[in-house]
C-alpha positions as CSV (number, residue, x, y, z in Angstrom):
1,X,-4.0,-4.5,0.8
2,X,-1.5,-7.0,3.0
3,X,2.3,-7.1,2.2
4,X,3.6,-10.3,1.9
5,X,7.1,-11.8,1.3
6,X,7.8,-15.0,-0.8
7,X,7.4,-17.7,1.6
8,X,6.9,-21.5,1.3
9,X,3.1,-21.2,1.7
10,X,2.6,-19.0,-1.5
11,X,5.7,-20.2,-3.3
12,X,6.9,-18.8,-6.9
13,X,4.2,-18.0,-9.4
14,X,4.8,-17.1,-13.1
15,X,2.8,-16.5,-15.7
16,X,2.9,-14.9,-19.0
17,X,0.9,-11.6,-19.9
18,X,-0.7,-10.5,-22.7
19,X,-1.2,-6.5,-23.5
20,X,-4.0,-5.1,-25.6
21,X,-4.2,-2.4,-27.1
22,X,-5.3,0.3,-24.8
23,X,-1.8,-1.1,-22.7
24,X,-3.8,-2.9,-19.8
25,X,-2.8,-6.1,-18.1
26,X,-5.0,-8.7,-16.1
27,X,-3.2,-10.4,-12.9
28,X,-4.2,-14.2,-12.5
29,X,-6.6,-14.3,-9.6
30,X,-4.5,-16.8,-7.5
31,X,-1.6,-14.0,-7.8
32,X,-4.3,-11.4,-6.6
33,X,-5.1,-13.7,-4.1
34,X,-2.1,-14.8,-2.3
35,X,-0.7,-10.8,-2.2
36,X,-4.6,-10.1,-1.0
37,X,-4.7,-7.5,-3.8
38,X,-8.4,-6.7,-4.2
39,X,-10.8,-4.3,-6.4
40,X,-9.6,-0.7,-6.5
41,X,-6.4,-1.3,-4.7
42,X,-3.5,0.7,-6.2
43,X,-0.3,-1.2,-7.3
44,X,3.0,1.3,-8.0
45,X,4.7,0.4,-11.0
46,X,8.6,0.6,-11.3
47,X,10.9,0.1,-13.3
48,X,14.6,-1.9,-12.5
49,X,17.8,-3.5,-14.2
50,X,15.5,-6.9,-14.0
51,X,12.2,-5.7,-15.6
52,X,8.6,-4.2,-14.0
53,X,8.4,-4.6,-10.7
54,X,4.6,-4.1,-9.4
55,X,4.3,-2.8,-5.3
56,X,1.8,-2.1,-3.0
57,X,0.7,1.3,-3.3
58,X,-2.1,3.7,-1.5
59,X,-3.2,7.0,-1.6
60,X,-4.3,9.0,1.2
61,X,-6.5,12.7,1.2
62,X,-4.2,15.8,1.8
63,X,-5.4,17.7,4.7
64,X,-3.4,21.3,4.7
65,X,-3.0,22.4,8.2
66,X,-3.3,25.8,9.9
67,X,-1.7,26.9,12.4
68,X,-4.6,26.8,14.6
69,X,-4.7,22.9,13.5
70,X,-1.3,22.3,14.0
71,X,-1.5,23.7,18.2
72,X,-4.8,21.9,18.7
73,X,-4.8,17.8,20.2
74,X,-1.6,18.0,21.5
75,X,0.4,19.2,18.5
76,X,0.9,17.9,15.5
77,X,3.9,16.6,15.9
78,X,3.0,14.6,18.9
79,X,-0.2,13.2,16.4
80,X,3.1,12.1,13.8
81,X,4.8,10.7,16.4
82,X,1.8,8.6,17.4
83,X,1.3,7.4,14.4
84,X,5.1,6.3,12.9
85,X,4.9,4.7,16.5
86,X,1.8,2.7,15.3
87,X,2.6,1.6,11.6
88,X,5.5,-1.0,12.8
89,X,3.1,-2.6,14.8
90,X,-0.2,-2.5,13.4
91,X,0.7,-1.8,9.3
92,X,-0.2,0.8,7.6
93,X,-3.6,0.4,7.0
94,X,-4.0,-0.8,10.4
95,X,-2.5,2.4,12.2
96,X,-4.4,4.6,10.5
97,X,-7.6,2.7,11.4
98,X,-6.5,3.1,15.0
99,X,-5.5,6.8,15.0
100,X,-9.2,7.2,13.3
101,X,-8.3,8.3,9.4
């Protein structure tokens, strides 16, 4: 999934939802499309003083560490620096791709 701000080039959508029953609600594809939300991504619902506001979300294994894990490659706080180094540049998804998740 890409994060995107409003911008000129995708402009302001609206469009009106309908809920069924079992509470699910269908995005317009050109919405999926300009926020490059695909199949299986994860969206974090939240609520605020203006509505529902729908985010970016992702979920990621849990790996608990021992302590042998956490003294082997350097540490693993040099690993976390590394990587919070990375995610500015390269995004997310991008910077773990690069450190090899």
């Amino acid at each position: 999934m890409q994060f995107f701000c409003i911008s000129e080039k995708i402009g302001f959508m609206k469009a009106t939802l309908s809920i069924p029953g079992r509470g699910l609600i269908a995005l317009p594809a050109k919405m999926r499309e300009a926020f490059g939300i695909r199949p299986q991504d994860n969206l974090i619902a939240e609520t605020t003083l203006e509505g529902v506001l729908l985010r970016p979300g992702m979920s990621v294994p849990i790996e608990i560490y021992s302590e042998e894990r956490i003294g082997c490659n350097g540490g693993f706080a040099a690993q976390v620096g590394r990587l919070r180094r990375a995610i500015p540049t390269l995004g997310f998804r991008g910077a773990l791709s690069w450190y090899g998740a």
